[in-house]
DRENZA-631048 format. One record per atom (N, C-alpha, C): residue number from 1; residue in one letter; atom name; x negated, y, z. Coordinates in nm, 3 decimals, decimal comma. Layout:
N
[NUM A CA [X Y Z]];
...
# end
This chain:
117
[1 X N [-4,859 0,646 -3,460]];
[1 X CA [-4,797 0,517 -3,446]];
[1 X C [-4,645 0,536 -3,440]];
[2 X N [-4,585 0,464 -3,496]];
[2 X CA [-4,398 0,469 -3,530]];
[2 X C [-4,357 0,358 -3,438]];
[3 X N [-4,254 0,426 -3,343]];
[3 X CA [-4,200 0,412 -3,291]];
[3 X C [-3,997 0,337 -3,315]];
[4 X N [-3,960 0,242 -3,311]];
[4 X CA [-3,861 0,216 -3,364]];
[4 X C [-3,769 0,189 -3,210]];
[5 X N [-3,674 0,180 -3,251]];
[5 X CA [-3,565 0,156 -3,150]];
[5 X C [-3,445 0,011 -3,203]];
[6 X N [-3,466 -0,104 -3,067]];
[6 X CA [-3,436 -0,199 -3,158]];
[6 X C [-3,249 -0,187 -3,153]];
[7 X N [-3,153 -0,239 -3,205]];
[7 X CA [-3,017 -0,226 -3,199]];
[7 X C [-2,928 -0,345 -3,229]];
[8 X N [-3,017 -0,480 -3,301]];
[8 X CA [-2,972 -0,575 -3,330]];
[8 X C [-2,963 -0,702 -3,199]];
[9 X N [-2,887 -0,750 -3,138]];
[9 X CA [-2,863 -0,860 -3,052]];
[9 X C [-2,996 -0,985 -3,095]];
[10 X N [-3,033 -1,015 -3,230]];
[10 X CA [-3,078 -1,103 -3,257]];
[10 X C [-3,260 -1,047 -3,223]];
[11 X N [-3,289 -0,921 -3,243]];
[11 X CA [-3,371 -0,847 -3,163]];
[11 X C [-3,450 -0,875 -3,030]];
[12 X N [-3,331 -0,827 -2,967]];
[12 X CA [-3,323 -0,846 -2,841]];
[12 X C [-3,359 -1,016 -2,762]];
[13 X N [-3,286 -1,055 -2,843]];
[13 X CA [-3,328 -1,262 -2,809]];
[13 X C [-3,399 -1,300 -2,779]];
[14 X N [-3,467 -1,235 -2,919]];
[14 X CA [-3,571 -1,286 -2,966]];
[14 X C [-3,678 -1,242 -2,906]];
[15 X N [-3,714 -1,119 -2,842]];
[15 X CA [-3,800 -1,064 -2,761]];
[15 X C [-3,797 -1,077 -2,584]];
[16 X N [-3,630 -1,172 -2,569]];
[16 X CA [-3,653 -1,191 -2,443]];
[16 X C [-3,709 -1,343 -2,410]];
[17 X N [-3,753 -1,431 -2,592]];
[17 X CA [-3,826 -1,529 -2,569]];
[17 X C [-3,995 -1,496 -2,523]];
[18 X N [-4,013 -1,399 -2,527]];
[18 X CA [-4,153 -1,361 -2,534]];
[18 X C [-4,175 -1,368 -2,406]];
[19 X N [-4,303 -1,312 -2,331]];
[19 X CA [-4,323 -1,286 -2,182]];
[19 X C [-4,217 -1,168 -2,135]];
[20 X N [-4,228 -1,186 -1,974]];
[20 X CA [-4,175 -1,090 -1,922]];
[20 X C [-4,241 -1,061 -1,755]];
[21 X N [-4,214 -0,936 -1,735]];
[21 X CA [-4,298 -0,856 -1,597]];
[21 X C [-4,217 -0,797 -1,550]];
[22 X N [-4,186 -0,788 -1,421]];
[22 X CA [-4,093 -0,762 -1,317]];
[22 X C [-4,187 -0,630 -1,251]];
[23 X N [-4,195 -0,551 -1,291]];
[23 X CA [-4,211 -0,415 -1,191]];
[23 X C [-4,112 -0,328 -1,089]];
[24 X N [-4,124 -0,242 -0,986]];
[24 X CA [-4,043 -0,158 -0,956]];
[24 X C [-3,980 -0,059 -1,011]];
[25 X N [-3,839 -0,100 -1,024]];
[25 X CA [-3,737 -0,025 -1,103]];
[25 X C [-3,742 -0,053 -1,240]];
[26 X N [-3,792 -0,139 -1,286]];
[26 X CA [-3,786 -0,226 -1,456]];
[26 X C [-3,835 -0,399 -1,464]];
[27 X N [-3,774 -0,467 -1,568]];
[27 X CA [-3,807 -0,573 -1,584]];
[27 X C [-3,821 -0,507 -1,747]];
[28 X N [-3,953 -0,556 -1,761]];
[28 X CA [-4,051 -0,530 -1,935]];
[28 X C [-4,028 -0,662 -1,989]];
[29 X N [-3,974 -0,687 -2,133]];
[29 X CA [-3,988 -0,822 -2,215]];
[29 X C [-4,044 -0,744 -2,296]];
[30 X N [-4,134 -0,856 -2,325]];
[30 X CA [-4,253 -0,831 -2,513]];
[30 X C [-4,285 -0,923 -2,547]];
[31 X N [-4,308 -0,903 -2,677]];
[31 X CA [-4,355 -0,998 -2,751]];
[31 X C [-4,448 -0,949 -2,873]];
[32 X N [-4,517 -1,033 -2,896]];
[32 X CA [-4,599 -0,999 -3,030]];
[32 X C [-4,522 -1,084 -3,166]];
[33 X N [-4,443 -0,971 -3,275]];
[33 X CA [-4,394 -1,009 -3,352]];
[33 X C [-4,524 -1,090 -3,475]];
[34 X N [-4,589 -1,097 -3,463]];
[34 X CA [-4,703 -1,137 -3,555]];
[34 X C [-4,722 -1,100 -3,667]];
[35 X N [-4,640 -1,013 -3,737]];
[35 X CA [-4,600 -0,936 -3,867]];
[35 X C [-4,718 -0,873 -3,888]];
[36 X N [-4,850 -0,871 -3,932]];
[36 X CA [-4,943 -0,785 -3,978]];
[36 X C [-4,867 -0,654 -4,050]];
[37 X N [-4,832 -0,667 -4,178]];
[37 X CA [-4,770 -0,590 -4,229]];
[37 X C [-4,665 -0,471 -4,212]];
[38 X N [-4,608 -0,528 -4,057]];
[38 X CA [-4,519 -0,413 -4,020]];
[38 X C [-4,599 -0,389 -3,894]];
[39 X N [-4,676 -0,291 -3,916]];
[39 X CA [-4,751 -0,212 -3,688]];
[39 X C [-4,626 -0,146 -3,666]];
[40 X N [-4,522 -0,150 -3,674]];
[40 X CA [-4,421 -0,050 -3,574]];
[40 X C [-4,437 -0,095 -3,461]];
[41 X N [-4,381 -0,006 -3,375]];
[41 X CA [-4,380 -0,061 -3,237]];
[41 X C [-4,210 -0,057 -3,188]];
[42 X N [-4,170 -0,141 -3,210]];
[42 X CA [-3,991 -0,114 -3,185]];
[42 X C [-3,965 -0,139 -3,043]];
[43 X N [-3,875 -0,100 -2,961]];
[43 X CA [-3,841 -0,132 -2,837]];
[43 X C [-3,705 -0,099 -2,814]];
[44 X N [-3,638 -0,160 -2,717]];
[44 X CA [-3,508 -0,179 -2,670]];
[44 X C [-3,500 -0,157 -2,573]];
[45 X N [-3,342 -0,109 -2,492]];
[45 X CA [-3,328 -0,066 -2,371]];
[45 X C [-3,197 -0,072 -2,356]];
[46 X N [-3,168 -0,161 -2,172]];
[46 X CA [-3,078 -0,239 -2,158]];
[46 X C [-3,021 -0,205 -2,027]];
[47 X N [-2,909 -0,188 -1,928]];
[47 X CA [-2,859 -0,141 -1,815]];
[47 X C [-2,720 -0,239 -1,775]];
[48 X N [-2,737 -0,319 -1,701]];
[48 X CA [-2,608 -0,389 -1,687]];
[48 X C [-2,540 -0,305 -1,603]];
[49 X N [-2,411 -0,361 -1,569]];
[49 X CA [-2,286 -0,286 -1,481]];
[49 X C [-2,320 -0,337 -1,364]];
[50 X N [-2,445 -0,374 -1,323]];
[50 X CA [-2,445 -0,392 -1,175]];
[50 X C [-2,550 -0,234 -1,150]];
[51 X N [-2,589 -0,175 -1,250]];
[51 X CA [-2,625 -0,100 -1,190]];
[51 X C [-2,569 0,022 -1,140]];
[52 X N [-2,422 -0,004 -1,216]];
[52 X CA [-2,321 0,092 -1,183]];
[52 X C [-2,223 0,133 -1,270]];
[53 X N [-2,139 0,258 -1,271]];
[53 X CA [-2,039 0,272 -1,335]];
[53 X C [-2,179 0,367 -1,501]];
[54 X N [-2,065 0,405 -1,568]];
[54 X CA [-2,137 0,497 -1,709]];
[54 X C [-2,228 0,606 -1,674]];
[55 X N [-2,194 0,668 -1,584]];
[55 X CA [-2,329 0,807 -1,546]];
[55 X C [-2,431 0,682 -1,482]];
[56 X N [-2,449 0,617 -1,389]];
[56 X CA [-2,540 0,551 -1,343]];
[56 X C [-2,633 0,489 -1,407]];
[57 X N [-2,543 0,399 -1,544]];
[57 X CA [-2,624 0,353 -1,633]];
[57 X C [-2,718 0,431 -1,736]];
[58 X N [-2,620 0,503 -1,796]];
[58 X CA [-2,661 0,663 -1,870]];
[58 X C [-2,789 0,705 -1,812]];
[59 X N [-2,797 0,776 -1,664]];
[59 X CA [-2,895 0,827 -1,645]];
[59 X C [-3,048 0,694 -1,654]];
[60 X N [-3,011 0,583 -1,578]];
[60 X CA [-3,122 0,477 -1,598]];
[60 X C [-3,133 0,511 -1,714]];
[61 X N [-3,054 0,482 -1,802]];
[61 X CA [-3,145 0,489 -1,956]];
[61 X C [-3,250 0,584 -2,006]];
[62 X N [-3,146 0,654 -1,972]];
[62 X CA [-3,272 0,794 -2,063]];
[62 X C [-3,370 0,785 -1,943]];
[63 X N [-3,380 0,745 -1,825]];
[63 X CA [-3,530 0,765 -1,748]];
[63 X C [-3,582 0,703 -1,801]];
[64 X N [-3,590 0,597 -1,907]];
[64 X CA [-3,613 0,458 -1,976]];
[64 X C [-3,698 0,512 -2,089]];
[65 X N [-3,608 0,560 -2,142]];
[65 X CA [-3,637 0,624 -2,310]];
[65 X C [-3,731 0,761 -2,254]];
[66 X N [-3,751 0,819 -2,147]];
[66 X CA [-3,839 0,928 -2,136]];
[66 X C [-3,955 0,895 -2,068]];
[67 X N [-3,955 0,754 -1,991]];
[67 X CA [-4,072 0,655 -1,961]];
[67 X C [-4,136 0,615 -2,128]];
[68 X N [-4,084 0,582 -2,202]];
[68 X CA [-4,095 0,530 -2,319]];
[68 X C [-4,223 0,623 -2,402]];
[69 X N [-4,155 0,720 -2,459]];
[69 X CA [-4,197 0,849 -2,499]];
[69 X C [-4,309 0,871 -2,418]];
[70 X N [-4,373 0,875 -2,321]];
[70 X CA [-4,467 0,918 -2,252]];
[70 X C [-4,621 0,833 -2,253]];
[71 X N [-4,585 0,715 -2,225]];
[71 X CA [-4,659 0,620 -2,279]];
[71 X C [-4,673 0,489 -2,362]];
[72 X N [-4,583 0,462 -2,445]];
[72 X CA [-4,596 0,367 -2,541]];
[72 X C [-4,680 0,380 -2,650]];
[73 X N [-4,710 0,549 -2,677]];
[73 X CA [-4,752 0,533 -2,791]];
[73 X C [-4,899 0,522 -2,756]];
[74 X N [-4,924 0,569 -2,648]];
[74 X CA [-5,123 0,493 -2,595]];
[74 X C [-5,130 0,337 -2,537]];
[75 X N [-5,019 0,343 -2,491]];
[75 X CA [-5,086 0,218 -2,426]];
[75 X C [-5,015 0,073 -2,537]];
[76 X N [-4,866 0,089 -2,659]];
[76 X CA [-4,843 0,008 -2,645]];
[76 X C [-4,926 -0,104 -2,785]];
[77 X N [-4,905 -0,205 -2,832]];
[77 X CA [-4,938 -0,274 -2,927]];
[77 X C [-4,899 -0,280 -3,012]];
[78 X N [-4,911 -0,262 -3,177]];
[78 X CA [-4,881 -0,238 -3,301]];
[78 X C [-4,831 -0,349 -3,331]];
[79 X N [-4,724 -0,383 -3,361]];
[79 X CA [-4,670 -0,505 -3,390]];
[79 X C [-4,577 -0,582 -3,299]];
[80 X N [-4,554 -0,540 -3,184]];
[80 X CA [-4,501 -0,575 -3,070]];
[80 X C [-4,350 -0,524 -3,089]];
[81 X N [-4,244 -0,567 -2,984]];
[81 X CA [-4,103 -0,573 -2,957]];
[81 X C [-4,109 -0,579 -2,764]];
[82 X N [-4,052 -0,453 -2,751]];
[82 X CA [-4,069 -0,443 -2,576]];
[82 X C [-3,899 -0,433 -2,559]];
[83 X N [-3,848 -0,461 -2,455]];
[83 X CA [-3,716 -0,426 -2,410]];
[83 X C [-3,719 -0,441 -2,292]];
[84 X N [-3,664 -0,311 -2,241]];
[84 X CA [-3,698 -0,211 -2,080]];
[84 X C [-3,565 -0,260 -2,023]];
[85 X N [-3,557 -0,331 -1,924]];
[85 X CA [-3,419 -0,373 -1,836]];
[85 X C [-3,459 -0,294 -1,720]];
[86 X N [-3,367 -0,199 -1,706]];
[86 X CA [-3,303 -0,131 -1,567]];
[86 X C [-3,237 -0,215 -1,474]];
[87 X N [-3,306 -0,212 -1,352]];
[87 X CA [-3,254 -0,262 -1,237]];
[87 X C [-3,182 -0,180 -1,138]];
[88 X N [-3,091 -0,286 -1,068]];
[88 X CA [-2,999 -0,191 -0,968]];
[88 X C [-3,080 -0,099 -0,852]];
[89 X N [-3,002 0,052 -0,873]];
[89 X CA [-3,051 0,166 -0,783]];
[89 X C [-3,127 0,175 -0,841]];
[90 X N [-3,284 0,097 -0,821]];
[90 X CA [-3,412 0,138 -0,843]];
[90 X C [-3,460 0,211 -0,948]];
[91 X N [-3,422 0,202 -1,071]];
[91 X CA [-3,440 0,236 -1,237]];
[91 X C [-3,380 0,420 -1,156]];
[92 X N [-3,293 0,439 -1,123]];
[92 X CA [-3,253 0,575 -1,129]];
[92 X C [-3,311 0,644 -0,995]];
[93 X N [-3,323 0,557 -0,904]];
[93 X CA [-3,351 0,670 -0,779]];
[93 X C [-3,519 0,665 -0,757]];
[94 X N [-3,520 0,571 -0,778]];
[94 X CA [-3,754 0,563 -0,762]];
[94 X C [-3,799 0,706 -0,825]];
[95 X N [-3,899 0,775 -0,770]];
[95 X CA [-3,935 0,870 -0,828]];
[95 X C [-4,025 0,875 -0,994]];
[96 X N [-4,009 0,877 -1,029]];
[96 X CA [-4,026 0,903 -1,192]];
[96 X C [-4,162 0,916 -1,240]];
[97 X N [-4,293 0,938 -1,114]];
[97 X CA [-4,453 0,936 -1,186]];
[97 X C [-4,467 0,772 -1,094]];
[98 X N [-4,369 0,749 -0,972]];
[98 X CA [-4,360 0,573 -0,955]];
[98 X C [-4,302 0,477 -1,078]];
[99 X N [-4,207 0,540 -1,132]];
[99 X CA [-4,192 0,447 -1,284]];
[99 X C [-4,311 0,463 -1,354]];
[100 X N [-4,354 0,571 -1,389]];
[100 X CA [-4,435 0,550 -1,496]];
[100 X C [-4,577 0,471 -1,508]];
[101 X N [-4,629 0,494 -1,349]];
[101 X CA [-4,733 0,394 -1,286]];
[101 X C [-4,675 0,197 -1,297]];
[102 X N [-4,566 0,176 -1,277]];
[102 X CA [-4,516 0,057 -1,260]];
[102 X C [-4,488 -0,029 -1,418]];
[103 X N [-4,418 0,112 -1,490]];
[103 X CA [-4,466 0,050 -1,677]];
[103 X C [-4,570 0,057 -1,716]];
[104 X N [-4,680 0,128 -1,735]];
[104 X CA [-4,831 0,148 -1,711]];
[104 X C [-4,896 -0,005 -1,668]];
[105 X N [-4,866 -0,090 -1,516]];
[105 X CA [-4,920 -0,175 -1,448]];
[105 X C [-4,814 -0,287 -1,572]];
[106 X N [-4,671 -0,280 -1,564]];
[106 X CA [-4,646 -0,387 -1,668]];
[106 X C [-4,679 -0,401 -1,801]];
[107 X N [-4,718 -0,297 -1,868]];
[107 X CA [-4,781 -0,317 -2,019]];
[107 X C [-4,917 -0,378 -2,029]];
[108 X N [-5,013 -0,337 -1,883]];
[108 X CA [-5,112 -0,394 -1,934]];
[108 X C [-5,079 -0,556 -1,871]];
[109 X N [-5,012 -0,577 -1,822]];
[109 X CA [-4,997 -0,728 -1,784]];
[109 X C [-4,902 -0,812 -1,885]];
[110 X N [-4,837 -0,778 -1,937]];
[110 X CA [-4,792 -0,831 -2,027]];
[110 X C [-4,943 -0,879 -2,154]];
[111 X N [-4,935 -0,765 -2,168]];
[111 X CA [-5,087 -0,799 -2,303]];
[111 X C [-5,184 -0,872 -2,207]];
[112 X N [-5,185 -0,871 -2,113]];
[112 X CA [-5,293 -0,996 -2,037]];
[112 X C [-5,227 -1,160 -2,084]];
[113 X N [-5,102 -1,111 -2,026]];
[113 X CA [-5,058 -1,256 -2,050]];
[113 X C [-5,062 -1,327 -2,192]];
[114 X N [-4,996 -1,224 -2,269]];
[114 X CA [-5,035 -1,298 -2,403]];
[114 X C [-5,157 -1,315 -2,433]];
[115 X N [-5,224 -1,267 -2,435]];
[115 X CA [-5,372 -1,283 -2,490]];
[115 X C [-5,443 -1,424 -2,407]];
[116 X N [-5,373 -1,483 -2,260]];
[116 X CA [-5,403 -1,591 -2,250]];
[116 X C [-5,321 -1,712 -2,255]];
[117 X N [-5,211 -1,659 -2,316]];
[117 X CA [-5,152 -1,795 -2,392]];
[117 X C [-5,163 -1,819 -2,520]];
# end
């Protein structure tokens, strides 16, 4: 399964119209692009300045992108647009098999939700 990385603003929008799940140390947006034709699975990743100065954000990220890598490609949906928002402190200091349990609990709730709207 191919993995994309999204980079466009209009992207991003557009996937923060979709659902969204508030876990510890991430807020998950997705959406189901409905595109049969394209199964990528693209995702985005986002760190405001409240979470701190450039190393602060930096490191949130890549805990982001190495949360990513670990389980998107089992658990996530072919056709889908996810974008991982880092929250303050939490994204960098929570211990790292607690992120991965907390994206784990938001992926499958997200696909709950859609599937009942």
């Amino acid at each position: 399964m191919k993995i994309c990385t999204l980079k466009k603003r209009k992207d991003f929008t557009e996937a923060a119209s979709g659902h969204f799940v508030r876990g510890q140390g991430l807020l998950l947006q997705g959406r189901n692009r409905g595109t049969p034709d394209n199964p990528t699975i693209r995702v985005g990743f986002t760190c405001s300045k409240k979470i701190g100065n450039a190393v602060n954000r930096n490191r949130a990220k890549r805990r982001l992108r190495e949360m990513v890598r670990h389980i998107l490609p089992d658990l996530g949906n072919e056709g889908w647009d996810y974008v991982l928002i880092g929250q303050t402190k939490l994204t960098e200091q929570i211990q790292f098999s607690d992120l991965l349990k907390e994206f784990k609990k938001a992926l499958k709730k997200i696909h709950e939700v859609h599937e009942n709207t």
